[in-house]
C-alpha positions as YAML, in Angstrom:
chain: A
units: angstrom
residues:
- id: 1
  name: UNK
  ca: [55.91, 54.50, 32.81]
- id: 2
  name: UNK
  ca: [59.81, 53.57, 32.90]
- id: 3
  name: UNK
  ca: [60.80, 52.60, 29.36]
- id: 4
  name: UNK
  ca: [61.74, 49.20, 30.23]
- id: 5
  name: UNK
  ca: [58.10, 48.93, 31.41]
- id: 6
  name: UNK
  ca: [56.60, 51.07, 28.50]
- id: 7
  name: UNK
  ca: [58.80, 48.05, 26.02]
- id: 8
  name: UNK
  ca: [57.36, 44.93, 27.97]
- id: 9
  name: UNK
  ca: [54.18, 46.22, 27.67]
- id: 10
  name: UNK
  ca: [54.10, 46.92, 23.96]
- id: 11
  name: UNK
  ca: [55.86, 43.27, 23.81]
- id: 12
  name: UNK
  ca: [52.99, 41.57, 25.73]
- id: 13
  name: UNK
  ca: [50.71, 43.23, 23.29]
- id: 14
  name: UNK
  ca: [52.52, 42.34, 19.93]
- id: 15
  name: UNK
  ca: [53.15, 38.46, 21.48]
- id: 16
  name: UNK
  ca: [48.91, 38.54, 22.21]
- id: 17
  name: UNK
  ca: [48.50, 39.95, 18.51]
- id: 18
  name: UNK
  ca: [50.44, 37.38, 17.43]
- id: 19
  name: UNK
  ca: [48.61, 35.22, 19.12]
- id: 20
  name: UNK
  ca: [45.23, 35.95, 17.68]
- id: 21
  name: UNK
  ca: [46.66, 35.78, 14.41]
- id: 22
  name: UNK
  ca: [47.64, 32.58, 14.86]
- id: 23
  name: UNK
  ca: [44.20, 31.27, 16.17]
- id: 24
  name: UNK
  ca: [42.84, 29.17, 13.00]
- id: 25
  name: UNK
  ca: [39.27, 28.79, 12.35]
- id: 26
  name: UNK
  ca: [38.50, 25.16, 11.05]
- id: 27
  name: UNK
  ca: [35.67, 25.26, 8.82]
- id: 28
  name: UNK
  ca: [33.46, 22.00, 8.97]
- id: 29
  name: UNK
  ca: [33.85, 19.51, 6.46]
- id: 30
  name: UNK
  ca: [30.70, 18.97, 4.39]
- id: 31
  name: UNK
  ca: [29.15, 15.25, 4.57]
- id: 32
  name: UNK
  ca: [29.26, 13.89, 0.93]
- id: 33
  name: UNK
  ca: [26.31, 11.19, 0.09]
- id: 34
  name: UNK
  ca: [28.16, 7.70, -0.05]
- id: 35
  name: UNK
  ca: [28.59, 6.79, -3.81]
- id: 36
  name: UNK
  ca: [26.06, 3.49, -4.55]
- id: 37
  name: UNK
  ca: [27.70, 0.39, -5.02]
- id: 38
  name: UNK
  ca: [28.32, -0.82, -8.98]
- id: 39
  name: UNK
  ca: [25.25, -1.93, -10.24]
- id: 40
  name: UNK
  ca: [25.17, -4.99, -12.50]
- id: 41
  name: UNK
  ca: [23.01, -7.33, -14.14]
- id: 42
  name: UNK
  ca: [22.54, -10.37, -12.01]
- id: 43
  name: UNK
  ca: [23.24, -7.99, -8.75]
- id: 44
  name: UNK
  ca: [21.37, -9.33, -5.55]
- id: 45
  name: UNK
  ca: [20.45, -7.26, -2.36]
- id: 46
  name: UNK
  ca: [18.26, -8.63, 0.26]
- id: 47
  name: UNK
  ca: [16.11, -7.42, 2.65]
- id: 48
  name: UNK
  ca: [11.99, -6.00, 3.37]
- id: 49
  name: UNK
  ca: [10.21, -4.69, 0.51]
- id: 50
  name: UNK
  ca: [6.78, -2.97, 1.14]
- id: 51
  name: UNK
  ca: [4.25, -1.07, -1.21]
- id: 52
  name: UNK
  ca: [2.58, 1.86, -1.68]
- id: 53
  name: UNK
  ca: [-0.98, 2.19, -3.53]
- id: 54
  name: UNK
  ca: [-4.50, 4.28, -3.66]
- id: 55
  name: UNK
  ca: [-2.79, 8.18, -2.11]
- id: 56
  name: UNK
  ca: [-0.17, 8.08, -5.03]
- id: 57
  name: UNK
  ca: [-1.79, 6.50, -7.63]
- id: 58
  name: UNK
  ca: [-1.95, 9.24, -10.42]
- id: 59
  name: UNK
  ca: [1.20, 11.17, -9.20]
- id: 60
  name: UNK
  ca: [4.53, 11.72, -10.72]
- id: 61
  name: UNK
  ca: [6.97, 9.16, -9.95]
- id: 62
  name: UNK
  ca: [10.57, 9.83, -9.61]
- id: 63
  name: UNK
  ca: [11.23, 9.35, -13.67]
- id: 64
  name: UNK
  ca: [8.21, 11.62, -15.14]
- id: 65
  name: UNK
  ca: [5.66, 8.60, -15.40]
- id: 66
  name: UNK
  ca: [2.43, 8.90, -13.98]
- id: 67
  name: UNK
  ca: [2.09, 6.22, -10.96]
- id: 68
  name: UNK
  ca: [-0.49, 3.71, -11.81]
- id: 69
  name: UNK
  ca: [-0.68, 1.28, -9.22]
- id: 70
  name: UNK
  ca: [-2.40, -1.52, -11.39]
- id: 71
  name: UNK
  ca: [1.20, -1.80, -13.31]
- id: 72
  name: UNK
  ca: [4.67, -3.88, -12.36]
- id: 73
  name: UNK
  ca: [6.73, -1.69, -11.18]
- id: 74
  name: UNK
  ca: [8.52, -0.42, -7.75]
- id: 75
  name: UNK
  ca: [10.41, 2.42, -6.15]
- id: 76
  name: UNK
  ca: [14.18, 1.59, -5.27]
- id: 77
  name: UNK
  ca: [16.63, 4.28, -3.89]
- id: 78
  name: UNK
  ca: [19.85, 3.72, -6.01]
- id: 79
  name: UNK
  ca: [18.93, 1.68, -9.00]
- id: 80
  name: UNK
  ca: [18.91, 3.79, -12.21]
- id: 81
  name: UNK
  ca: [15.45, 4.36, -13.70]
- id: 82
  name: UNK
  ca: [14.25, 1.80, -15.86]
- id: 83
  name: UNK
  ca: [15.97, -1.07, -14.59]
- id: 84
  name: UNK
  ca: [14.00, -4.28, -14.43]
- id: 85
  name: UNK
  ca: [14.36, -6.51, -11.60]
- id: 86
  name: UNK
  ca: [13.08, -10.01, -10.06]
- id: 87
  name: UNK
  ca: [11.89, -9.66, -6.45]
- id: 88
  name: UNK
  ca: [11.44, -13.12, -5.02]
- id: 89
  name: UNK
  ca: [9.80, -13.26, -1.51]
- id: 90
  name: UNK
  ca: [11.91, -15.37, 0.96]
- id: 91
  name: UNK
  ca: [9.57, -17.33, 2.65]
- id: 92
  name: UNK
  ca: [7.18, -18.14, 0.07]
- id: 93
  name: UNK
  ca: [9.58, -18.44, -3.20]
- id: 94
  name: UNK
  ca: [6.51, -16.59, -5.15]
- id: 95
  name: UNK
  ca: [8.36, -14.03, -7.48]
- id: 96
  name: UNK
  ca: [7.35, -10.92, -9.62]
- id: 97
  name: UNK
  ca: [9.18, -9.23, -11.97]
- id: 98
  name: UNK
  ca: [8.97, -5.62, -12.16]
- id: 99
  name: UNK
  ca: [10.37, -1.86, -13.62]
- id: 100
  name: UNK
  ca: [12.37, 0.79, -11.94]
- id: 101
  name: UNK
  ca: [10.29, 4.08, -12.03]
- id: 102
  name: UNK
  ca: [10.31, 5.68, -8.55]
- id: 103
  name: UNK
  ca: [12.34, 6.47, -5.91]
- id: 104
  name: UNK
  ca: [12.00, 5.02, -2.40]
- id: 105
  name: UNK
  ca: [11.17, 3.71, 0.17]
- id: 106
  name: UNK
  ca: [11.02, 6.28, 2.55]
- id: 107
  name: UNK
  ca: [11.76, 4.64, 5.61]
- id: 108
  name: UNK
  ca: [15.46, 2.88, 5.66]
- id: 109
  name: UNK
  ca: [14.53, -0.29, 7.53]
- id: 110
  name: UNK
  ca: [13.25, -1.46, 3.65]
- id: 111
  name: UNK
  ca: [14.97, -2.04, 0.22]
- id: 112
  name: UNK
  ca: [12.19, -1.29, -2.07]
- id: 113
  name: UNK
  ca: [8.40, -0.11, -2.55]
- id: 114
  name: UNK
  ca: [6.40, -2.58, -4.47]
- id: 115
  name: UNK
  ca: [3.13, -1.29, -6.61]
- id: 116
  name: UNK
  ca: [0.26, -2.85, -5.27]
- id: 117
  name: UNK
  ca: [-0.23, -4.68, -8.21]
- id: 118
  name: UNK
  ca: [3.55, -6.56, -7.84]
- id: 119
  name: UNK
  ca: [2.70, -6.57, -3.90]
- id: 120
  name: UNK
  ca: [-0.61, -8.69, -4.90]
- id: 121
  name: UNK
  ca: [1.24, -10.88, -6.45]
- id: 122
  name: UNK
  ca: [3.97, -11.85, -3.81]
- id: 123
  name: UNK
  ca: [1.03, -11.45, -1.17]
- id: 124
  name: UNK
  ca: [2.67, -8.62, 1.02]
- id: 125
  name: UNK
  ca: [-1.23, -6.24, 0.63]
- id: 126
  name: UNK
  ca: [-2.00, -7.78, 4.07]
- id: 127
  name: UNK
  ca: [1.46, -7.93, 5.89]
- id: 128
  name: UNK
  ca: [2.52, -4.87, 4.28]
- id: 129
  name: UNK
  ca: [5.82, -5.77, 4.74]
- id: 130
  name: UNK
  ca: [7.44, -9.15, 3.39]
- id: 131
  name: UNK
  ca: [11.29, -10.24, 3.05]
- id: 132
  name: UNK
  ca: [12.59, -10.30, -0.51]
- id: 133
  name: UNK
  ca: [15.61, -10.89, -2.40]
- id: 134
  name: UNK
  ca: [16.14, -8.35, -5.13]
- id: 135
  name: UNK
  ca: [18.10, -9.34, -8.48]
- id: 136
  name: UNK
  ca: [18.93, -6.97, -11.46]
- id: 137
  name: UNK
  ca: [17.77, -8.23, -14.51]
- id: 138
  name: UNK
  ca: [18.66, -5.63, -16.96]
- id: 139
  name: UNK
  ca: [20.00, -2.17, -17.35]
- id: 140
  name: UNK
  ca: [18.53, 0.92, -19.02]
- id: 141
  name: UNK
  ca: [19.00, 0.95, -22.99]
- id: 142
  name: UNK
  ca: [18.35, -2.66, -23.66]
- id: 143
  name: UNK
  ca: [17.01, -3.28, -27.43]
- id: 144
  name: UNK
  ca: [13.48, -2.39, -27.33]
- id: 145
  name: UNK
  ca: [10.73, -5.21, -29.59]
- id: 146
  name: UNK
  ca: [9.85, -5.33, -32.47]
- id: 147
  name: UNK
  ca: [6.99, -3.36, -33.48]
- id: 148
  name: UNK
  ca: [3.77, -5.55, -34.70]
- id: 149
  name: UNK
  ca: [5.29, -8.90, -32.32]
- id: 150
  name: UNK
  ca: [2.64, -9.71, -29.36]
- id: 151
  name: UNK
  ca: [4.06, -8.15, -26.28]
- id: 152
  name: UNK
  ca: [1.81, -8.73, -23.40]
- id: 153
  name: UNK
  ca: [0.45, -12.16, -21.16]
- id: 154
  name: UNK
  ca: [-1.51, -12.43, -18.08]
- id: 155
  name: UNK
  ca: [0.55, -13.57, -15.22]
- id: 156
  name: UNK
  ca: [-1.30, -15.65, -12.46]
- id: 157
  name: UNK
  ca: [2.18, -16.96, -10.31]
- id: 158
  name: UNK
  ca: [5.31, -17.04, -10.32]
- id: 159
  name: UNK
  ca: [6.58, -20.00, -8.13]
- id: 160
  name: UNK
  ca: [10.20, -21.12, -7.23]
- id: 161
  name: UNK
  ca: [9.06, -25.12, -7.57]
- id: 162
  name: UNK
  ca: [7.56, -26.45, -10.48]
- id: 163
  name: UNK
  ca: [5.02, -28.86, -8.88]
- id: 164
  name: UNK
  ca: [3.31, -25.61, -7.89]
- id: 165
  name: UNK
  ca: [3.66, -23.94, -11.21]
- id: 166
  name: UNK
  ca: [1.87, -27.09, -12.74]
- id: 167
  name: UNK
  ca: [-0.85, -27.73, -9.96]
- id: 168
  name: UNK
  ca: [-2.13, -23.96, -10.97]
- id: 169
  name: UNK
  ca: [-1.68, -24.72, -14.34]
- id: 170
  name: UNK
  ca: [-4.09, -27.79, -14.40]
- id: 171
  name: UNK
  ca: [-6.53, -25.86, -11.77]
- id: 172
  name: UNK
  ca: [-6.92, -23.45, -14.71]
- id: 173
  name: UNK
  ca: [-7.10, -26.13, -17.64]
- id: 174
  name: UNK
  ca: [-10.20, -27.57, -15.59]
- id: 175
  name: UNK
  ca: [-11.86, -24.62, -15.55]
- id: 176
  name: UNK
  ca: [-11.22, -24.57, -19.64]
- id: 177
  name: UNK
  ca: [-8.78, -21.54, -18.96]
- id: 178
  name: UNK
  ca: [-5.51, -22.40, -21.15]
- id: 179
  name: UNK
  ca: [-2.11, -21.48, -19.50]
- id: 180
  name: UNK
  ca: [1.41, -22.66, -20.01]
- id: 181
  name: UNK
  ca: [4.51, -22.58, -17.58]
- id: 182
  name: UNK
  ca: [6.84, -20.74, -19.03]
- id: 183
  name: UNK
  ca: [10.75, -21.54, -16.84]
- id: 184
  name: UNK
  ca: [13.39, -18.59, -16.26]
- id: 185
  name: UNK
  ca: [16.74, -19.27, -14.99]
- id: 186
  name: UNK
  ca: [17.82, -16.45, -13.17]
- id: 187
  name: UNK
  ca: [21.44, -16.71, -11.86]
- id: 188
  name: UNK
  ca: [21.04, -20.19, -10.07]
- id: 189
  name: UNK
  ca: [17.57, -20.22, -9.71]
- id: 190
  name: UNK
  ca: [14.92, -21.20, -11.90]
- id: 191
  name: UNK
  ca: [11.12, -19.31, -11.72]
- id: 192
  name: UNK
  ca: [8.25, -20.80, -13.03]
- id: 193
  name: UNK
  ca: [6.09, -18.55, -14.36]
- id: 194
  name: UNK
  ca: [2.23, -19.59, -15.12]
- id: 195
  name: UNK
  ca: [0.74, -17.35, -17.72]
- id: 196
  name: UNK
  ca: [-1.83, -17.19, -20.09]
- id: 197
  name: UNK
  ca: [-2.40, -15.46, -23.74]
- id: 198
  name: UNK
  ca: [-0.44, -13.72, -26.16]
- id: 199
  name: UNK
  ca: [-2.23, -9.89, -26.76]
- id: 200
  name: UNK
  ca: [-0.74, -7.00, -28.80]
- id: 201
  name: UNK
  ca: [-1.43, -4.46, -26.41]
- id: 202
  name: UNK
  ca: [-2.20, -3.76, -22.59]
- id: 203
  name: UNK
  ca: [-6.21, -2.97, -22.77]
- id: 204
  name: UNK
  ca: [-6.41, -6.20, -24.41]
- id: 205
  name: UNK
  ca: [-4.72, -8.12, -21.85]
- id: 206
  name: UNK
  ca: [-6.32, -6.35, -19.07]
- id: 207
  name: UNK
  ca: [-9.73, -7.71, -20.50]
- id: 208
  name: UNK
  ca: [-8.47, -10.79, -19.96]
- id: 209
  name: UNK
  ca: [-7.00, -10.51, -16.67]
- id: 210
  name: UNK
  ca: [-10.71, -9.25, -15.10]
- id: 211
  name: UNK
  ca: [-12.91, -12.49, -15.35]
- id: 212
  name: UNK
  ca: [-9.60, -13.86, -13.70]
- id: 213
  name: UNK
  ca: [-9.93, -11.72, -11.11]
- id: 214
  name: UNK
  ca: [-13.55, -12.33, -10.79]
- id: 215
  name: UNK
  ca: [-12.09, -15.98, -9.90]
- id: 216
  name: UNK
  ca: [-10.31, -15.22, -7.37]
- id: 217
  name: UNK
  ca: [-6.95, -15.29, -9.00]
- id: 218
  name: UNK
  ca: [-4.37, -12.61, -8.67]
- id: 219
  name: UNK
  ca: [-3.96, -11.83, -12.40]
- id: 220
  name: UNK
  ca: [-1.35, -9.14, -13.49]
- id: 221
  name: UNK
  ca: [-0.41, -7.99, -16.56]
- id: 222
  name: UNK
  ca: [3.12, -8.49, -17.79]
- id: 223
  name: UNK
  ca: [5.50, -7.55, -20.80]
- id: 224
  name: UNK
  ca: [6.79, -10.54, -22.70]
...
């Protein structure tokens, strides 16, 4: 080969080396999880709760308690364990208020998973799936009661107008069943919440709540 050939070759082949080098790989950039929004107390988010019941009752939630489904409580993707919040259903204005301990739900089209004891309350155990309005009503390390002080009622409704809160209330009182109306403002709104008894621990209040059930009420036990 001529050496004017032999040097345009080995030129051709340094330029291609070159060349290679200069090829850059990209590497893909990992997805990072979106960050949650701030929570704070008096938060709102809207949109379809649902609840889950008898195949996880027993089971580990999310925060090391054992599920029990007779309890106030729910299953919310973001919200930090422990949190307590109202969940009002939209078309009915019935609300219950219950405790962080789980995470969920599973499928995205829903905001949170309801025990079936909170879901009896708000009447979603036949529709399964209602639309709610979710408010934070307190954090994680709030001041915890005083020992000794009565911490437990029966709840039979939770309404969002007081004429209803008072009809139940003198349904009960003519059945010789005493219950009081107890108000909560909440933001802008006002609940009225119809509850009965003052007991120093759960079993006792759950003896109370069964010949309520036996009724035909939808009794739950609640923390005061």
């Amino acid at each position: 080969m001529p050496g004017g050939a032999r040097f345009l070759g080995c030129a051709g082949l340094a330029l291609l080396g070159l060349a290679a080098c200069a090829r850059v790989t990209v590497a893909p950039v990992p997805s990072v999880a979106p960050v949650p929004p701030a929570v704070t107390v008096g938060s709102t988010e809207t949109g379809r709760a649902s609840w889950y019941g008898v195949p996880h009752h027993g089971r580990r939630t999310a925060s090391g308690e054992v599920y029990d489904m007779n309890d106030l409580t729910a299953a919310h993707r973001t919200l930090p364990l422990g949190s307590r919040v109202l969940v009002t259903h939209l078309e009915t204005g019935d609300a219950v208020e219950v405790r962080i301990n789980d995470r969920g739900p599973v499928s995205t089209k829903r905001i949170i998973d309801l025990s079936q004891a909170a879901a009896r309350v708000l009447g979603a155990l036949g529709p399964g799936v209602i639309p709610v309005r979710v408010r934070v009503l307190a954090l994680p390390g709030g001041s915890a009661q005083a020992p000794g002080v009565p911490r437990y009622a029966v709840q039979v409704g939770s309404f969002g107008n007081q004429e209803r809160a008072e009809a139940l209330r003198r349904s009960l009182a003519r059945e010789g069943i005493e219950a009081v109306v107890a108000p909560v403002t909440v933001g802008s709104e006002t609940y009225y919440r119809v509850r009965i008894g003052s007991f120093g621990d759960r079993e006792q209040a759950q003896q109370a709540a069964r010949p309520l059930a036996d009724r035909g009420l939808r009794p739950v036990v609640v923390e005061r």
